[in-house]
N, C-alpha and C positions, 0 to 999 in steps of 0.2 A: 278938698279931696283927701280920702283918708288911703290907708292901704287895702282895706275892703274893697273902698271904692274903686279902685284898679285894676282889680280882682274879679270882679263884676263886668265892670267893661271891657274886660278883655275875653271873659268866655262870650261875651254877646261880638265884639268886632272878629273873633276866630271863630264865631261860627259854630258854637262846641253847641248839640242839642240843640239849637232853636227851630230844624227841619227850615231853615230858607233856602239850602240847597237844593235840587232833588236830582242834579247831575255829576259827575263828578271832575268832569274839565271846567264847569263853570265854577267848580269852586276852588281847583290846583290854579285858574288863572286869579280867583279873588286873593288867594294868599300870596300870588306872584311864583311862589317853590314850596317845596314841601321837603326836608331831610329824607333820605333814601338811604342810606348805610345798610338798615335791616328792612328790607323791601317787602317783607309783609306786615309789620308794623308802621310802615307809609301807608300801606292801606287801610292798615286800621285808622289812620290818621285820618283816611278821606271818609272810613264809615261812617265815624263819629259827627263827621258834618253834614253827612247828605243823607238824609233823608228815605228811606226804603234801600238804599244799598247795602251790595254784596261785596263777598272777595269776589265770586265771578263777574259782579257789574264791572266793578273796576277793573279787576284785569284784563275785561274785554276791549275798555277803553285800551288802554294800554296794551293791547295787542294791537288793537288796529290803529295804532299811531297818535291816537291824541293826545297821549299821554306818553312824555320821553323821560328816561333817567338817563341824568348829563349830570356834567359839571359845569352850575355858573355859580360866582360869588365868592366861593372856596373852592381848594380842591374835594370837598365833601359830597359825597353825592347825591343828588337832588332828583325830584320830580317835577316838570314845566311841563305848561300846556305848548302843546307842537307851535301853534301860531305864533309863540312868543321866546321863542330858542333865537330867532334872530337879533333881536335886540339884547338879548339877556348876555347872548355870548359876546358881543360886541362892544357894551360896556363892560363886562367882567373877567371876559378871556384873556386880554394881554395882561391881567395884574396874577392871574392863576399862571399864569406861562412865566412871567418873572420870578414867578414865589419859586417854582417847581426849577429852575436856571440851574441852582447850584446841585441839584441832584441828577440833573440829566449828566453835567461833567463830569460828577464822582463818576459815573456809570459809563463815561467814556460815551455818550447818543449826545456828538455834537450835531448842529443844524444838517448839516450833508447827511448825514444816518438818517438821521429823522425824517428829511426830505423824502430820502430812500425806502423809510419803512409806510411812510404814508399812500407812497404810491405804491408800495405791494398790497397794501388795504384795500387801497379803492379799486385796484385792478380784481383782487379777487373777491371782493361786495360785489360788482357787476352784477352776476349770476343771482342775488338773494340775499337770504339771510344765513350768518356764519354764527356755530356759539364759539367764546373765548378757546377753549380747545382743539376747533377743526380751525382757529385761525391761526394758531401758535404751528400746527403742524404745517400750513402753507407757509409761512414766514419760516421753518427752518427749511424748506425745501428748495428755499431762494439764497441758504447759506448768509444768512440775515444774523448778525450775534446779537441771540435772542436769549431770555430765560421769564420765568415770572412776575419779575417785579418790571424787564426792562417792557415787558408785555404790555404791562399794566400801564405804563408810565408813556407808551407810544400810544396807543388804544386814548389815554385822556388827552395826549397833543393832537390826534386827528381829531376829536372831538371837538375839544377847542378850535380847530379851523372851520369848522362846520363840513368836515369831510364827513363824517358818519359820526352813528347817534345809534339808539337803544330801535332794535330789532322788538319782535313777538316774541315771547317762551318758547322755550323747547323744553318740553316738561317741565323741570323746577330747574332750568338752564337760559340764562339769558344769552341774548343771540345781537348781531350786530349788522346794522343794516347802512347803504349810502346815506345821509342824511337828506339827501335829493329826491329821496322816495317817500320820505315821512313827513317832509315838510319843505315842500316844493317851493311857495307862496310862503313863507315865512317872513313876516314882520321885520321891516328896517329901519331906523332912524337915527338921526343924530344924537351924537353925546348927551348935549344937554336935554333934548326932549326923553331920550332914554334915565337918565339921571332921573329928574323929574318924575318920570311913569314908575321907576322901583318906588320911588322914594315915598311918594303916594300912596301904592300899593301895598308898601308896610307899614304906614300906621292908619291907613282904615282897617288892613282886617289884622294888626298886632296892638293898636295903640288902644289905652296911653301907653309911653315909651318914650325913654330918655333917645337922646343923642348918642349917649355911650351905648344904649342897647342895639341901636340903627345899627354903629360903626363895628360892633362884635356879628353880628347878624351879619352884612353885606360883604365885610370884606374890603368898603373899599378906605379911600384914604380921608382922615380929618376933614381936610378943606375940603371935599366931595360928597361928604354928608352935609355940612352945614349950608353949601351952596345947595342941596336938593331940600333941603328943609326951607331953606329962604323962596325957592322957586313955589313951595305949596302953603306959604304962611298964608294966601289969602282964602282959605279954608279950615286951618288947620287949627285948632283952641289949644290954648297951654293953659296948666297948673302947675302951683308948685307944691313939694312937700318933699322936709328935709332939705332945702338949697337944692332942688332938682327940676328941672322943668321937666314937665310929663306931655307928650305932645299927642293929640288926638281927634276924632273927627267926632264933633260936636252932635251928631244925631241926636235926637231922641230915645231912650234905651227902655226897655220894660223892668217895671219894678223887679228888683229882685227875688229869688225865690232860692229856698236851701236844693245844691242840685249836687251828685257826685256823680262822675265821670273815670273809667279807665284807659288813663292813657298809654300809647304803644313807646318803647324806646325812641328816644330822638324824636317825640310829639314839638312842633314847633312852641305849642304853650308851655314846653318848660325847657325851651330852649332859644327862643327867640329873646332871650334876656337878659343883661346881664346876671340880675341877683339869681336866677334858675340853676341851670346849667344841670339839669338832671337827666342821664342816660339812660337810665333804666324803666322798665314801666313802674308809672309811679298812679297814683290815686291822686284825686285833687276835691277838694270838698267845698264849693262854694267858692269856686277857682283858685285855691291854693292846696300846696300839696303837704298831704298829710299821713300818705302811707306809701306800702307798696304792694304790690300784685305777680302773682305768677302766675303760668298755665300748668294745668295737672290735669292727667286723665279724665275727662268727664266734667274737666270744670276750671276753675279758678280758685288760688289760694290767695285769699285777700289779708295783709297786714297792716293793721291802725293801733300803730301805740294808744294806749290811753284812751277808746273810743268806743264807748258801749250802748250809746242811745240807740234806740229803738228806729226812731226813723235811716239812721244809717244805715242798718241790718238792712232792712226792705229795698234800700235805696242799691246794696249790694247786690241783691238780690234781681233788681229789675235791670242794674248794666251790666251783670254777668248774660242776662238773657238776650239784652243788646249784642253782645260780644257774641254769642250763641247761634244766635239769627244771621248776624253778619259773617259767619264762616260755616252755615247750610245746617248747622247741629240742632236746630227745633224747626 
């Protein structure tokens, strides 16, 4: 296995261009999550793999519930399919709660506060959906010592309990809703079968991928990656290169083809990695990244050091048009 070859099978296991998608829960549940930080380049994320979708396809999912932005794995925030927030949070919520311990103190929101503020949440989700705003004004009206960050920081503990979860827009306003109402029926199991199903789930549709990639990726601890690797080794193929095991699901993949793709900030392909770690939208040419990309009136400003073939141009050409289609502009 070369580094090409890695490259290769990873745009084919993520799904990038190959149209096998053509929904978009079906394909937030094949990747397990999706980075949400910049929430419209999440959905660039899911345009890219599904097949005839929109920003309004997706956001309709994600209005009516099947699609939630939470916190599992890190405190970073994510995209999950609604059915699969119960397991997600369950294995990964008590390691986000400890990470988040020493800032709740500095901020003076020990446990009895928090108790406190979770139940002013759910008492006023009752009635609906609240955006971040109209809940900050109920919570100081309860004489709650509140301000933006402790907002924020109470907002991702009720989360984490599976009190509430991501609401439907309010214009370009996220809104916050029981979690009771979006995912009633939500999925539960044990540790270890939960262990197992992430563990799974990222390297079919991220592998190949180290160990260290898993353990940068999840969140969770050493001995917890290797024991979810051990639970799926009776599927899972490994290579090596450079002293690295590369671990992945052995399909059969289609030949290669020269393909280039734009991808959104926080795309999981250049950050589900260790060696990646790229924030910004970046271009990726044959699954590696080799430029970068901005939005400008009417278009895109596409940047490739060093990159003047012809077939590039065109190929520029036809995922600016991709990007065009998917946000209603052709």
């Amino acid at each position: 296995m070369t580094i090409q070859d890695i490259a290769f099978r990873r745009l084919f296991s993520q799904r990038i261009g190959d149209g096998h998608f053509i929904d978009p829960v079906g394909l937030v549940k094949w990747m397990g999550c999706i980075r949400a930080e910049d929430f419209p380049g999440a959905m660039w994320s899911i345009g890219l793999r599904v097949q005839g979708s929109t920003e309004n396809s997706v956001e309709k999912a994600f209005n009516e519930g099947h699609i939630l932005r939470t916190h599992v794995l890190t405190p970073a925030w994510r995209l999950v399919a609604a059915e699969d927030i119960g397991w997600l949070l369950a294995l990964t919520a008590p390691r986000i709660k400890a990470f988040n311990s020493s800032l709740y103190r500095a901020l003076g929101m020990d446990e009895a506060l928090l108790r406190k503020g979770r139940g002013i949440l759910t008492r006023g989700l009752r009635d609906g959906e609240l955006t971040q705003t109209q809940l900050m004004t109920l919570i100081r009206r309860e004489k709650f010592p509140i301000d933006e960050v402790r907002l924020n920081l109470l907002l991702m503990d009720a989360g984490l309990d599976g009190l509430i979860c991501s609401g439907s827009m309010d214009g370009r306003q996220f809104t916050y809703t029981l979690m009771d109402r979006r995912a009633p029926a939500r999925q539960r199991c044990d540790k270890a079968s939960a262990l197992a199903e992430l563990t799974g789930r990222y390297f079919r549709s991220r592998g190949p991928a180290t160990e260290k990639d898993f353990l940068l990726w999840s969140g969770l601890r050493p001995s917890e990656v290797r024991i979810g690797i051990d639970m799926n080794r009776h599927w899972l193929a490994g290579d090596t290169l450079l002293g690295e095991t590369y671990w992945f699901d052995p399909v059969p993949v289609s030949p290669p083809v020269q393909s280039l793709h734009l991808l959104p900030a926080f795309d999981e392909m250049a950050t589900a990695y260790v060696s990646k770690g790229v924030f910004k939208p970046a271009v990726i040419i044959d699954g590696q990244v080799a430029g970068t990309w901005t939005k400008k009136v009417g278009g895109i400003d596409v940047q490739i050091p060093g990159q003047t073939d012809t077939w590039v141009k065109e190929a520029i050409t036809r995922a600016e048009q991709q990007y065009r289609r998917f946000h209603g502009q052709l």
